[in-house]
C-alpha positions as CSV (number, residue, x, y, z in Angstrom):
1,X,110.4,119.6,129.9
2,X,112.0,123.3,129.8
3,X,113.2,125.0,127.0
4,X,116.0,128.3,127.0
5,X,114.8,131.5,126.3
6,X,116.4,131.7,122.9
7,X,114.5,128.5,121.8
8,X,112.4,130.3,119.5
9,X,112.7,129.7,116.2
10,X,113.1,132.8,114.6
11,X,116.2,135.0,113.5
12,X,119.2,133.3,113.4
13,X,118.0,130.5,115.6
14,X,115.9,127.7,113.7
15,X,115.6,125.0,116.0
16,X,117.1,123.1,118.9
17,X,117.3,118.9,119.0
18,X,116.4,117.9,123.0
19,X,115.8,114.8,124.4
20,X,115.6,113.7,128.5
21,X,111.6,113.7,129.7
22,X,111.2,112.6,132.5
23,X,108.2,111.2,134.2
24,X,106.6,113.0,137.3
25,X,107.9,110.0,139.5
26,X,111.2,111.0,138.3
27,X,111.6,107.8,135.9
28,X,113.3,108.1,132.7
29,X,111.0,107.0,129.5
30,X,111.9,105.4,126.5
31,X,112.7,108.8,124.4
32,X,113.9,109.7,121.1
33,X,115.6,112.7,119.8
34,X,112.7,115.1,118.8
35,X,113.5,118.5,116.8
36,X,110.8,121.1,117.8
37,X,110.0,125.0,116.5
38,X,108.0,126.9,118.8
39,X,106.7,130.3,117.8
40,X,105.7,132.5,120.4
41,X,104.0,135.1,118.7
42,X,101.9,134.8,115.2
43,X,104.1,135.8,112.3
44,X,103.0,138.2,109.5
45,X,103.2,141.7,108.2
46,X,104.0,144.3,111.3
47,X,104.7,148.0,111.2
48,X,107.4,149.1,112.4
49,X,106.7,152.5,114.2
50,X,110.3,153.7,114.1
51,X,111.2,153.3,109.7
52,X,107.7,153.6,109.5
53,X,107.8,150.3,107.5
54,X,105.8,147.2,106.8
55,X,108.1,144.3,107.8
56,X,108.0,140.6,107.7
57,X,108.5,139.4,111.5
58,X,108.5,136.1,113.3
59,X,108.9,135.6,116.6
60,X,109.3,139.4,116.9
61,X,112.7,139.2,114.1
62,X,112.5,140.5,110.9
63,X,112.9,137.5,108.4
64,X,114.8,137.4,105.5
65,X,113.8,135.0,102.8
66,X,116.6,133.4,100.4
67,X,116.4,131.0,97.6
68,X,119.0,129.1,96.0
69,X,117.3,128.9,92.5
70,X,120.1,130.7,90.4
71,X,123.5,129.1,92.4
72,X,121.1,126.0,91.6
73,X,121.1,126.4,87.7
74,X,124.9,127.1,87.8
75,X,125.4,124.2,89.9
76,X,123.6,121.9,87.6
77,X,125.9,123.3,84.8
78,X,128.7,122.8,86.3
79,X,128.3,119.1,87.0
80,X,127.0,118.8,83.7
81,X,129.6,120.6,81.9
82,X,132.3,118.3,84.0
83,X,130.3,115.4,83.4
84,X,130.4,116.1,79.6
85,X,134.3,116.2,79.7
86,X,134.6,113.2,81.6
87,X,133.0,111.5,78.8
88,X,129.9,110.4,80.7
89,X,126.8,110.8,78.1
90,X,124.0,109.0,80.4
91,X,121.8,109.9,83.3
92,X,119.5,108.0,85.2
93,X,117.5,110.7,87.1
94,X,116.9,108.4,90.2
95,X,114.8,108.2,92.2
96,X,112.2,110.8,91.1
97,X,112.2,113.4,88.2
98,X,114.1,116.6,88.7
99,X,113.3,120.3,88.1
100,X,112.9,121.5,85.2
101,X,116.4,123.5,84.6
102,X,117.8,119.8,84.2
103,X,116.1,118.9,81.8
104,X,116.7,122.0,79.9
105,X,120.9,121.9,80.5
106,X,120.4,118.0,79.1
107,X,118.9,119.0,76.1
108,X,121.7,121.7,75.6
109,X,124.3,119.5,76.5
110,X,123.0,116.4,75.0
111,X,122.7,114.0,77.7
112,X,120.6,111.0,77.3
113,X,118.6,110.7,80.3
114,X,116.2,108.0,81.4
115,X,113.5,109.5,83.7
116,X,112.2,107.9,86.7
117,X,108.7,107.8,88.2
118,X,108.9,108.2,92.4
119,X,108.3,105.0,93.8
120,X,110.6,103.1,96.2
121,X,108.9,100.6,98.8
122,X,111.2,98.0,99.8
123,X,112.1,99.8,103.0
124,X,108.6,99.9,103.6
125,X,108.2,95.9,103.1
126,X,111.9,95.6,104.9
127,X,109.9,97.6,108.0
128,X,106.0,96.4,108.1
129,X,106.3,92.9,106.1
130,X,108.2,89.3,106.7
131,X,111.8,90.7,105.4
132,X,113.5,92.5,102.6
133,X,113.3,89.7,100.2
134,X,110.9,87.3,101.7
135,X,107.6,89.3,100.4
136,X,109.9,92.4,98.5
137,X,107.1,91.7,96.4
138,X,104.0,92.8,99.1
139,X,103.1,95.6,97.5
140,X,103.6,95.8,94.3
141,X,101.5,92.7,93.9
142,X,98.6,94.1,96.2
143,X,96.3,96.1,93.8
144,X,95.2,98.4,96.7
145,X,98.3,100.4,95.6
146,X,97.9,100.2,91.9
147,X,96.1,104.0,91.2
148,X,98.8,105.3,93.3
149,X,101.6,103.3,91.5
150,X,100.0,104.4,88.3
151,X,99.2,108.2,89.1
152,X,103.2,108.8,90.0
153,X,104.0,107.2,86.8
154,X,102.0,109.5,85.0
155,X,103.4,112.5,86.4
156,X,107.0,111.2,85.8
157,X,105.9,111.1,81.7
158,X,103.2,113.9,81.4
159,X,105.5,116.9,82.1
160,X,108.5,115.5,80.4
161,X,107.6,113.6,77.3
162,X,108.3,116.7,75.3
163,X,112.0,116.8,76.4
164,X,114.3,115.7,73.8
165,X,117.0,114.5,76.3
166,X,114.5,111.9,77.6
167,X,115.7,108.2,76.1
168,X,113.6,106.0,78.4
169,X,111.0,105.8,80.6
170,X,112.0,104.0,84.6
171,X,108.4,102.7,86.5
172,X,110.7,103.3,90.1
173,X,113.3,102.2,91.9
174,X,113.6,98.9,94.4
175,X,109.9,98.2,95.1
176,X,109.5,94.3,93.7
177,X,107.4,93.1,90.9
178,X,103.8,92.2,90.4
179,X,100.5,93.3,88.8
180,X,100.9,96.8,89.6
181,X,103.7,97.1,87.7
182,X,102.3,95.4,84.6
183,X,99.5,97.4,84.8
184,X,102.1,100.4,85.1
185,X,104.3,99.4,82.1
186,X,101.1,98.7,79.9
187,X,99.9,102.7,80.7
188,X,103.5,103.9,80.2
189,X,103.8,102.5,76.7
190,X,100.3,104.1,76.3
191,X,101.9,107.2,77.3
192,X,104.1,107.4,75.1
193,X,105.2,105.3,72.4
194,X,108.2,106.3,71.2
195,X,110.3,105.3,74.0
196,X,111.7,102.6,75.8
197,X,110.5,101.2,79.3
198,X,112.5,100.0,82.4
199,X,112.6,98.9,85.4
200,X,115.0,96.8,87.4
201,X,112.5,95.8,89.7
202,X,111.0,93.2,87.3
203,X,114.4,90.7,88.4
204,X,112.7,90.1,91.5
205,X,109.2,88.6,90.0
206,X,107.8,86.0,91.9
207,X,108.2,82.6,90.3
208,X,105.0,81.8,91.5
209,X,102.7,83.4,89.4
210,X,103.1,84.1,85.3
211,X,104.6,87.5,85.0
212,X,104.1,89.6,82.2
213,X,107.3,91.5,81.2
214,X,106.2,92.5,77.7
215,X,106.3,95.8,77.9
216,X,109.5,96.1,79.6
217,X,112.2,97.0,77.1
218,X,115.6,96.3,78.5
219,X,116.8,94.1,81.3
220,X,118.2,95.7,84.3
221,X,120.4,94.7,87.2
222,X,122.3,96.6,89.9
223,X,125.7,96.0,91.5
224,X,125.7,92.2,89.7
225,X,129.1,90.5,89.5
226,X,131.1,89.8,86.5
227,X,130.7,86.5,86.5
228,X,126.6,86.9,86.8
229,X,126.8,89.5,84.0
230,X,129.0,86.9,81.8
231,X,126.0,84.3,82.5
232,X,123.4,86.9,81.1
233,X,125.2,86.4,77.4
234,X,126.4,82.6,78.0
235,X,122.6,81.9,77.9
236,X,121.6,84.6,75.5
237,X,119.0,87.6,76.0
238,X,116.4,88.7,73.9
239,X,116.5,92.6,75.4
240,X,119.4,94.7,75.9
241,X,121.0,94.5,79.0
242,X,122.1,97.6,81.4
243,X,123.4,98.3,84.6
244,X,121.0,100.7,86.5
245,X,123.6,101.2,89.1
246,X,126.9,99.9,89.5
247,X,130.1,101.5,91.3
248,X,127.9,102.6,94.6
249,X,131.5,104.4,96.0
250,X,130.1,106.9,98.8
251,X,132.9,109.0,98.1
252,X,135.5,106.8,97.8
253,X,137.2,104.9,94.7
254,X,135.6,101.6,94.0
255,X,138.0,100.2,91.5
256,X,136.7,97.2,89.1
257,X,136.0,99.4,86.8
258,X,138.0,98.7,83.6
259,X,136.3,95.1,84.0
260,X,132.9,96.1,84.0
261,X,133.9,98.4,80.7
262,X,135.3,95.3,79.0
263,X,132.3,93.5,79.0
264,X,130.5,96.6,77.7
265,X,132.7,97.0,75.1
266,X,132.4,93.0,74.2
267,X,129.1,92.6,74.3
268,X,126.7,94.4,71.5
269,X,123.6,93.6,73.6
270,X,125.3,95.2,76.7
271,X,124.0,99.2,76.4
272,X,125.9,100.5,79.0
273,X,125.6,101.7,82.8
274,X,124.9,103.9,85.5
275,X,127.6,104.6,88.0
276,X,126.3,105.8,91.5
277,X,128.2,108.7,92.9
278,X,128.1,111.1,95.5
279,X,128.7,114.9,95.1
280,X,131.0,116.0,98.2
């Protein structure tokens, strides 16, 4: 496989996507688009002879670094501010806790936001086990994963649980139900015990073993339909009741809103939801 001369990743140019190997009988392989960086020459601190300077080179081009750590804090403030004056007062921070300048422009701005540890497996159980919801449950139940189940749990309360913004406490996102996560909810409330637990995940429990959802505070769906929702209060719950997400629009209008907002405002034990958007 041959590569251009300006291949090398360095100076303007990052890096190229190739694909078509070939075998040396002239055979085309199964192949996959591949993105490659080669550097030529070791990077590092060289003089430059002429400005009699130190420079930073790579691949023979002086490099520029650039962050985007201040456009990022006014970014953050000015979804937040807009959020704020379209009356939305709630954030789910999914799927993983944010930086640090979030939490600080909730607190200012007096967002209540529900904090979520970094754990999302089903595509993992959709990709090595029988299906998405024929053993959604694979590893979650399997206590080879609880310490790391645990430890990202911990380090989604630790650094936070000082923030006032922080309402409740989310063990993850779409990875099943079993004895990992009762194990997890238990050392969460340990954690901290001042605030409220979730996780949607516990819907999927296995009705083949005795679940323990004690330590789980609310109850949690995502995208139900009315008429599900409707059943939830028809047969009477002993936890408040939110949507997690709801609304999943990709950039696009989703209508069906004003319904879901009825049965908010109708229903005491129904706290609220969590639309899903995306910024374009």
């Amino acid at each position: 496989m041959s590569f251009p001369k300006d291949f090398l990743w360095g100076g303007a140019i990052a890096a190229n996507q190739y694909e078509g190997a070939w075998l040396e009988d002239g055979k085309q392989p199964n192949v996959t688009d591949v993105l490659v960086g080669i550097m030529s020459k070791d990077p590092g601190i060289q003089w430059n002879e002429d400005k009699k300077k130190y420079e930073m080179k790579l691949n023979s081009d002086k490099v520029y670094l650039s962050h985007d750590a201040v456009d990022g804090y006014h970014r953050y403030r000015e979804d937040l501010k807009l959020m704020k004056e379209c009356n939305i007062n709630s954030i789910r921070a999914s799927h993983y806790p944010k930086s640090p300048i979030f939490y600080e422009l909730c607190d200012e701005y007096g967002f209540y936001v529900m904090n979520e540890a970094d754990i999302e497996t089903h595509g993992v159980v959709e990709l090595y086990g029988k299906g998405y919801l024929d053993n959604y449950n694979m590893i979650a139940d399997d206590k080879t994963y609880e310490n790391v189940i645990i430890d990202r749990i911990d380090s989604s309360i630790v650094p936070f649980k000082n923030r006032s913004c922080i309402f409740m406490w989310s063990l993850g996102n779409e990875s099943g139900f079993g004895v990992n996560f009762e194990s997890g909810a238990k050392y969460a409330k340990e954690l901290d015990t001042t605030r409220p637990i979730h996780y949607e995940g516990a819907y999927y429990a296995s009705k083949e073993r005795k679940n323990d959802f004690s330590n789980l505070d609310v109850i949690s769906r995502m995208y139900p339909s009315l008429e599900e929702i409707e059943d939830y209060f028809k047969n009477g719950i002993d936890k408040p009741f939110i949507l997690c997400e709801y609304a999943h629009a990709m950039g696009n209008g989703p209508g069906g809103l004003i319904e879901y907002d009825d049965l908010i405002q109708n229903h005491d034990e129904f706290a609220g939801a969590c639309p899903t958007y995306e910024r374009i």
